[in-house]
C-alpha positions in Angstrom: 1.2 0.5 61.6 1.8 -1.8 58.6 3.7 -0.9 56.2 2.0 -1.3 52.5 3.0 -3.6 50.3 5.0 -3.0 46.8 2.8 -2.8 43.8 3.4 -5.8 41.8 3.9 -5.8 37.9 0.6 -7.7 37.0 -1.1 -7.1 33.5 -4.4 -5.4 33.4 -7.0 -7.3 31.7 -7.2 -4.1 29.1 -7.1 -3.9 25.6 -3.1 -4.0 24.1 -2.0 -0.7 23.0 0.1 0.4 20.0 3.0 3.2 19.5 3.2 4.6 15.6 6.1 6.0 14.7 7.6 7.4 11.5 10.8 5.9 10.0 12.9 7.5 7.1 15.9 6.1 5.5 16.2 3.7 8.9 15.7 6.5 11.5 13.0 6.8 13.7 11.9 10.7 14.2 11.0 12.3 17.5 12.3 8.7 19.5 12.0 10.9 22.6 8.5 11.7 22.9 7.6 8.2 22.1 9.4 6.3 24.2 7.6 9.4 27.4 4.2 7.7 26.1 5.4 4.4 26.0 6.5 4.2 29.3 3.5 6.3 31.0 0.9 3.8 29.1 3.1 1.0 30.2 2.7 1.7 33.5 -0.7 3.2 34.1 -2.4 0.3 32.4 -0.3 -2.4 32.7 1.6 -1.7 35.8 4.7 -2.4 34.1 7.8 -2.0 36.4 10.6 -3.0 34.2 12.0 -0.3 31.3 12.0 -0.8 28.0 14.5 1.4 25.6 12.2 0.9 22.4 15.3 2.0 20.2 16.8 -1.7 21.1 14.0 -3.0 19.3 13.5 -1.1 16.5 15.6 -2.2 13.7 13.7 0.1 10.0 14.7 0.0 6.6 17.3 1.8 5.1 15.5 3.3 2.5 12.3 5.1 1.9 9.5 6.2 4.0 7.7 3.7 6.5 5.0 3.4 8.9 6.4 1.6 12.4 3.7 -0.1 14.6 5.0 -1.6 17.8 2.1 -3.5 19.4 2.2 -4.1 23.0 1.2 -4.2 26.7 3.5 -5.2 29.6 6.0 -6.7 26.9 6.7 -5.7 23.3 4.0 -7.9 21.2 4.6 -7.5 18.1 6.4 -4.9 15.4 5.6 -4.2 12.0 7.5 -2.0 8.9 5.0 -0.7 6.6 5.5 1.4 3.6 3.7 4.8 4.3 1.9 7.1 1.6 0.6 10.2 2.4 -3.7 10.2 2.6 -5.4 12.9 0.9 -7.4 15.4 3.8 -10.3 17.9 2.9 -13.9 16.7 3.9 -14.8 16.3 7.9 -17.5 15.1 9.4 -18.0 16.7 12.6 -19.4 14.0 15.1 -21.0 14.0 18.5 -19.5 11.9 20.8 -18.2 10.8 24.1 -15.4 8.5 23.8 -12.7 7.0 25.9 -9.4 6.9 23.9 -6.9 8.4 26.6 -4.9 5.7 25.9 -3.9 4.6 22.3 -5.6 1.4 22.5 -5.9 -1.2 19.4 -9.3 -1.9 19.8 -10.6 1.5 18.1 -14.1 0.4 17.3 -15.6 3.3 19.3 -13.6 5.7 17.0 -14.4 3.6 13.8 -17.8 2.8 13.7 -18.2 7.2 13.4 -16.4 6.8 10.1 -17.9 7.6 6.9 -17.2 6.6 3.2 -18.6 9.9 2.4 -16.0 12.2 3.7 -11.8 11.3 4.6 -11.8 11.7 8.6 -14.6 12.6 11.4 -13.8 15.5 13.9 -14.7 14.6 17.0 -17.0 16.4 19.6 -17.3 16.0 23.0 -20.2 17.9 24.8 -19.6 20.8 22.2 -15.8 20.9 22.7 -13.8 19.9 19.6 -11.1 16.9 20.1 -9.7 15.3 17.3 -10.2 13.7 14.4 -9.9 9.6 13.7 -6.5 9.7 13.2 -4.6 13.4 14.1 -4.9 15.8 16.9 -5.9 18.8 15.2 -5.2 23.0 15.4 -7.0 25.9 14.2 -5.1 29.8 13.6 -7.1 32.2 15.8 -5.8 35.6 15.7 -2.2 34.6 14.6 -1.8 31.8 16.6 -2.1 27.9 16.2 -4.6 26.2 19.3 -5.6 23.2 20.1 -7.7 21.4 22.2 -7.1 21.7 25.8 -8.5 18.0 26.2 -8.0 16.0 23.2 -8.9 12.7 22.5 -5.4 11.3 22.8 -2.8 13.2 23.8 0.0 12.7 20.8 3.1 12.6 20.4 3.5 15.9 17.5 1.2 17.8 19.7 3.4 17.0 22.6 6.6 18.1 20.8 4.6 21.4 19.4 2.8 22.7 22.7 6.9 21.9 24.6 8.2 24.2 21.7 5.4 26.8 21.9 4.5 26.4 18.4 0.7 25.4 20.0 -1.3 26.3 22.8 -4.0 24.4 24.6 -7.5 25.9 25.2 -11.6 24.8 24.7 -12.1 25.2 21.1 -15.7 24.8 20.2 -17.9 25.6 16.8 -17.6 29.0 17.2 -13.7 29.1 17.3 -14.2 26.6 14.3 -16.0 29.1 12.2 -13.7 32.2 13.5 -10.6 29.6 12.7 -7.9 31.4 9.8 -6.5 27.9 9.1 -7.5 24.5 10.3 -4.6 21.8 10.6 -4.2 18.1 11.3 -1.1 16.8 13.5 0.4 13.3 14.4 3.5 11.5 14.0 3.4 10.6 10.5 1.8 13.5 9.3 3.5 16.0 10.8 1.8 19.4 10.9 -0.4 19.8 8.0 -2.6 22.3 7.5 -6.1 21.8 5.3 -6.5 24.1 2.5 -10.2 24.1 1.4 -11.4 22.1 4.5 -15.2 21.2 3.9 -17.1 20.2 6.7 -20.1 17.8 6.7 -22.6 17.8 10.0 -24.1 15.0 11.2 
């Protein structure tokens, strides 16, 4: 029998990909959890072989609170600083939809052409099964404790770090748990966890 050859590090023809991560006073928060996605997108699209430690690259300010995009496929593309304010969250429009954003690809047209100047951010349906919104993963408070979507859009980085601390657990979350929800709350790296007092919801 022949023995199979070793995969070679060739880059998919795929669209590049982009990491954002939160940067205060120079340091980058929850590094770890990054760098798991990084390396997993790295090498299931891209077939990338070769480790990269993303804190070598990453050089933030020293002061104040910034938005850090590192752009990239195989290699490191590009890497961009940006000052960060907080956006304001309390209308959703819930939107029907079956979209492929496993990965967190730059081209998001299939996520943005859903977006409305109406409300701030879409929630995202998938067959009746609630995903995420544009931007955040997302969790409601049924009976005491904080779910989220057992198959989410994308699978980031906060919910990650929440469902490994037991903060969250993963389940099918539909209208119905929507409308039984105690609290409704967006997640993502530079958000944090932040719940949505006075959430309105807008239907299609």
């Amino acid at each position: 029998m022949h023995q199979r050859s070793t995969m070679s590090c060739v880059t998919k023809s795929i669209s590049p990909c982009f990491e954002t991560l939160k940067a205060v006073n120079g340091e980058i928060a929850h590094l770890s959890f990054h760098q798991a996605r990084f390396d997993k997108t790295r090498s299931e699209l891209y077939g990338s072989c070769q480790k990269i430690v993303l804190s070598e690259h990453l050089n933030p300010p020293k002061e104040a609170l910034y938005r850090v995009r590192v752009e990239y496929a195989q290699e490191i593309m590009k890497i961009e600083y940006i000052p960060y304010t907080p956006r304001h969250f309390e209308k959703f429009a819930l939107v029907e939809a079956d979209i492929d954003y496993k990965h967190k690809y730059c081209d998001r047209d299939a996520l943005n052409k859903h977006l409305r100047p109406d409300v701030d951010d879409v929630l995202f349906m998938c067959n009746g099964k609630l995903q995420d919104t544009s931007i955040a993963n997302i969790a409601l408070l049924i009976d005491g404790k904080w779910q989220t979507p057992h198959h989410p859009l994308l699978e980031g980085t906060t919910r990650a770090r929440l469902l490994a601390s037991g903060m969250l657990q993963s389940t099918h979350l539909d209208i119905k748990s929507l409308q039984k929800a105690e609290k409704f709350a967006i997640m993502n790296a530079l958000i944090g966890f932040k719940i949505i007092d006075n959430v309105l919801w807008i239907k299609e």
